[in-house]
C-alpha angles and dihedrals in degrees: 000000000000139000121220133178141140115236121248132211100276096062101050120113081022121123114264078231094049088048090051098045100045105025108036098023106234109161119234083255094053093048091049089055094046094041095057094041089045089236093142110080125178110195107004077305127111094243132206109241092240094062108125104230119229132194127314093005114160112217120199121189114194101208092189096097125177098254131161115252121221110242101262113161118235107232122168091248105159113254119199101202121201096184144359130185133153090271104048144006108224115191138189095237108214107219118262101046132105120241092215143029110260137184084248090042117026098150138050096034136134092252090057091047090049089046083047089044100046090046090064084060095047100256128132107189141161105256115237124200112195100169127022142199140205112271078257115032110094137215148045114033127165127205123189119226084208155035087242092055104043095045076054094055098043086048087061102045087050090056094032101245080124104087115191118183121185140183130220141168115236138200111223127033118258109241081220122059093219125001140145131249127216117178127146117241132211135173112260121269100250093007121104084195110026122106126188135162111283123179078216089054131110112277105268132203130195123165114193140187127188094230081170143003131200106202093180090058091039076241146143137181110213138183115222126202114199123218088176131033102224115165108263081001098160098031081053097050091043094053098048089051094057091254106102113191102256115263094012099136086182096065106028142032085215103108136157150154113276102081132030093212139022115290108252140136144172101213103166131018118178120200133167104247105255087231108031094038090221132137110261122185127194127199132192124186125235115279112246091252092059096038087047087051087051096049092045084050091051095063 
């Protein structure tokens, strides 16, 4: 991946350093690993970043840089991919499998089946998680092919020009059509995976709207927009508002036999592309074990 522009009046005079900082967006950290493999040309020339640029030169940025990767091991795992350009990977997760290898599951997750996928092409790359989801929430993901995309991404969700929007099945109606939840979260006090509502949590945001209710089965189906990107955030909320996410055994003793895992899906995520700057949305459709609950709940 390479970055390429010709730099403009207002830049000239400036530092190369002060152009990829604050024009293109590199991070300090990013500089430091392109300057030492000369990976930063003006030109068509490998450039110190103090050159002062002058007019009509022409800065390109190779962003394939020579990294480690971590051991993961490849393994054929089926990957429904939304999207792929030369910047990011973004995948249609299936519910009941891990993002990332862990100590508890180092084996048999998406990362293995990318590194697996991106081998069949000849490419050997860090793997680079931007957004994650719960072993069993499914949906949107988004994974960077490199250090400049994904420092990109992370910039975004921090300003919230990173907009996730999720569906679940509740149990419970909500009395409000729409509303907003803000209730701190905090881990739980004991519990390496536990999350509850804690006045000395991190500020959380969940905005939610009834797109249908199921009086018969006491059920909705809602569509959540984050603010904030709290572990469990929206099991959490839901739960402390007396409308579990249906299935979810973690937050609630309410369990039943309609669906094997708590129903919950990331169904569109919007960015800004880390190159074009434009805006960029990406949708996935329900999976056929939330759309059958639906339609059981519907009778």
């Amino acid at each position: 991946m390479i970055l390429d522009r010709i730099v403009n009046e207002n830049e000239v005079g400036k530092t190369l350093k002060y152009v990829l900082k604050n024009e293109l967006q590199l991070s300090e950290r990013l500089i430091k690993k392109l300057k030492l493999q000369q990976k930063i040309y003006v030109n068509e020339h490998p450039e110190r970043v103090n050159y002062i640029v002058q007019a009509a030169d022409r800065i390109k940025v190779i962003l394939n840089l020579e990294e480690e990767c971590e051991h993961i091991e490849p393994q054929d795992i089926p990957l429904d991919i939304i999207y792929e350009d030369e910047c990011m990977l973004v995948l249609n997760k299936q519910p009941n499998i891990v993002v990332h290898p862990t100590s508890y599951h180092p084996h048999n997750t998406i990362a293995n089946g990318i590194v697996f996928y991106l081998k069949q092409k000849g490419i050997t790359k860090k793997v680079r998680p931007v957004s994650r989801l719960d072993r069993e929430t499914s949906g949107i993901i988004i994974f960077a092919k490199n250090q400049f995309t994904q420092e990109m991404l992370i910039r975004q969700m921090h300003s919230n020009l990173f907009k996730k929007e999720y569906l679940g099945v509740v149990q419970g109606i909500p009395e409000k059509n729409e509303g907003t939840i803000n209730l701190p979260i905090a881990r739980k006090p004991d519990s390496i995976m536990l999350r509850h509502i804690s006045e000395e949590g991190a500020p959380s945001i969940t905005h939610y709207k009834v797109l249908k209710s199921f009086p018969l089965h006491n059920s909705a189906l809602l569509e959540f927009k984050l603010e904030t990107g709290r572990t469990h955030q929206i099991r959490v909320h839901c739960h402390a508002m007396g409308f579990p996410i249906y299935g979810d055994t973690l937050y609630s003793e309410n369990t039943n036999l309609f669906i094997s895992r708590q129903a919950l899906h990331s169904y569109r995520t919007e960015i800004l592309h880390p190159v074009t700057r434009k805006e960029v949305i990406f949708t996935a459709e329900l999976p056929s074990d939330i759309a059958g609950l639906l339609e059981i709940l519907s009778k």
